[in-house]
C-alpha positions in Angstrom: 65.5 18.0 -0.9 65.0 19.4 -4.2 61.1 18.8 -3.5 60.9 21.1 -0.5 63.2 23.9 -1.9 60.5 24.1 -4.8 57.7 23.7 -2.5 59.5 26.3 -0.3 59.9 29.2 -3.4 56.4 28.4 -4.7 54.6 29.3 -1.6 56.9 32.5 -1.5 56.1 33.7 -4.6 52.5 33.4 -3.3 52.6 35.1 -0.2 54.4 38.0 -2.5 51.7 37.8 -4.4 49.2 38.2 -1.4 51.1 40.9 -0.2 51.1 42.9 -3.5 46.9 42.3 -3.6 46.5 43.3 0.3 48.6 46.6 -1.0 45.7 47.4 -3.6 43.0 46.8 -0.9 42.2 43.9 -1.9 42.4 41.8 1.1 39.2 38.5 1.0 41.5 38.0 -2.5 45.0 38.2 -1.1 43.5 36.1 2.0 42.6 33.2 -0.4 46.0 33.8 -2.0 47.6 32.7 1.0 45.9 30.0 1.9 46.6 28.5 -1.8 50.4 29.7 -1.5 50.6 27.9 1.8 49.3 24.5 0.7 52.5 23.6 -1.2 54.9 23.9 2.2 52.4 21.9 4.1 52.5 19.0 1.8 55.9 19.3 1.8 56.1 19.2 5.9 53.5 16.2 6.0 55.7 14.4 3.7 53.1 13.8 1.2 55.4 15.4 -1.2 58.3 12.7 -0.8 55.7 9.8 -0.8 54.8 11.5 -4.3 58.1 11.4 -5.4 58.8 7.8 -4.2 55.5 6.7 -6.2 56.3 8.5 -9.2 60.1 6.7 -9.4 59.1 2.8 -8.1 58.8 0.4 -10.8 56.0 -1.6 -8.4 53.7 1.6 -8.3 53.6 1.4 -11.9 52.7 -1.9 -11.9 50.2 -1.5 -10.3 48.8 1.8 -11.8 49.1 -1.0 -14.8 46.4 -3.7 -13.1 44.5 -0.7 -11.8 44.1 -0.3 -15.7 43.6 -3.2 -16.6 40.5 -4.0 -13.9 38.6 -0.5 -15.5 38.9 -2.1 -18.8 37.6 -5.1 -17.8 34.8 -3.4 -16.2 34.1 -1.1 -19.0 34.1 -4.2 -21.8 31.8 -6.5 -19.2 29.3 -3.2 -19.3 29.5 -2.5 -23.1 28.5 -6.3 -23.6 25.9 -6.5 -20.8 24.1 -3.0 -23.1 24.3 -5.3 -26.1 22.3 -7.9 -24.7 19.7 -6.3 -23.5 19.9 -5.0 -20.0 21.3 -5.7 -16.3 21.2 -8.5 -14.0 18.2 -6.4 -12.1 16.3 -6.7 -15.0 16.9 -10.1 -16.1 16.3 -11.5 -12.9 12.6 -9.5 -12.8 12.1 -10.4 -16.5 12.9 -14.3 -15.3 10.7 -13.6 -12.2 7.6 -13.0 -14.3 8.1 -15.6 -16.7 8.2 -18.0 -13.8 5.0 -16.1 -12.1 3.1 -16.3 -16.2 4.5 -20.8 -15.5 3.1 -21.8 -12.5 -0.5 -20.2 -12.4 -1.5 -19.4 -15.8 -5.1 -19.8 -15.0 -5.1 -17.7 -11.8 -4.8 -14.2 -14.0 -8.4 -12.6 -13.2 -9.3 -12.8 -9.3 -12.2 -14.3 -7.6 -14.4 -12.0 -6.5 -17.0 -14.3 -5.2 -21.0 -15.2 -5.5 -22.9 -12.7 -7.2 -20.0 -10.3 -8.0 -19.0 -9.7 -11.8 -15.3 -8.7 -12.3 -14.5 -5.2 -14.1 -12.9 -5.1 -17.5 -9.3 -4.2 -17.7 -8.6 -1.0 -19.1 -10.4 1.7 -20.3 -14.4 1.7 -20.0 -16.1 0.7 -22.8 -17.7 3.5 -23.9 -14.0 5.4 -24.4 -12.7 2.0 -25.9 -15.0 2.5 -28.9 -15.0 6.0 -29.2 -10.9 5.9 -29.2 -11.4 3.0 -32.0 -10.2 0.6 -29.8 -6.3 -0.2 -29.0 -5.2 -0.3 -32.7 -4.0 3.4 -32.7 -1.2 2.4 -29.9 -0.4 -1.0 -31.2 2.4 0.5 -32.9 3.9 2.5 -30.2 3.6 -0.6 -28.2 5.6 -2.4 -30.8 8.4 0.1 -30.5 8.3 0.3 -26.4 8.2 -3.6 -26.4 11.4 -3.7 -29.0 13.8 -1.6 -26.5 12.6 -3.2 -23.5 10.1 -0.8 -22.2 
């Protein structure tokens, strides 16, 4: 009861409010004033504003605000620990994928091409491999990249 007399004076005051604006010519402003001063009566018809109320006094609700809680922290401490060890469970299962790709056909790394056909080297041509000085100048970068996971 006390609810929808609050509800009930709020909205007033807002449509006062309105009024006074639609006075000074202002009227898209006192328009959206309305419709804001309005919203408090509606929830208050709909009877969202006694559900509210019933939440906010029930010893049950609480308890479960309490496990709702409780599950974020234990999905926010599962997270922190699954940063610390170096990734998801995408990525180990594709880093575990590729060591079992590396087990099974270690020999099988450069294709056939056939009779008479000569494979390509991997990388850069040779002629920009020697005039880079070779892969020395990245080794270090690769270090880094390879240390975070990269």
């Amino acid at each position: 009861m006390i609810a929808e007399t609050v509800c009930s004076a709020v909205s007033a005051a807002g449509l006062g409010i309105a009024a006074v604006t639609a006075y000074r010519r202002r009227f898209l402003a006192a328009a959206r004033i309305a419709a804001y001063s309005l919203i408090p009566v509606a929830l208050a018809m709909t009877g969202v504003v006694g559900w509210l109320a019933g939440t906010a006094f029930s010893p049950t609700a609480w308890a479960g605000f309490g496990l709702l809680g409780a599950a974020w922290l234990l999905f926010a401490s599962t997270r922190a620990v699954e940063r610390r060890r170096g990734g998801t469970r995408k990525e180990r299962k594709e880093a575990a994928r590729g060591a079992e790709r590396g087990a099974v056909a270690p020999a099988a790394s450069a294709p056939s091409l056939g009779p008479g056909q000569a494979a390509r080297p991997a990388g850069r041509p040779a002629a920009k491999r020697a005039a880079s000085g070779g892969d020395d100048d990245f080794s270090d970068i690769e270090a880094i990249l390879k240390k975070h996971g990269i």
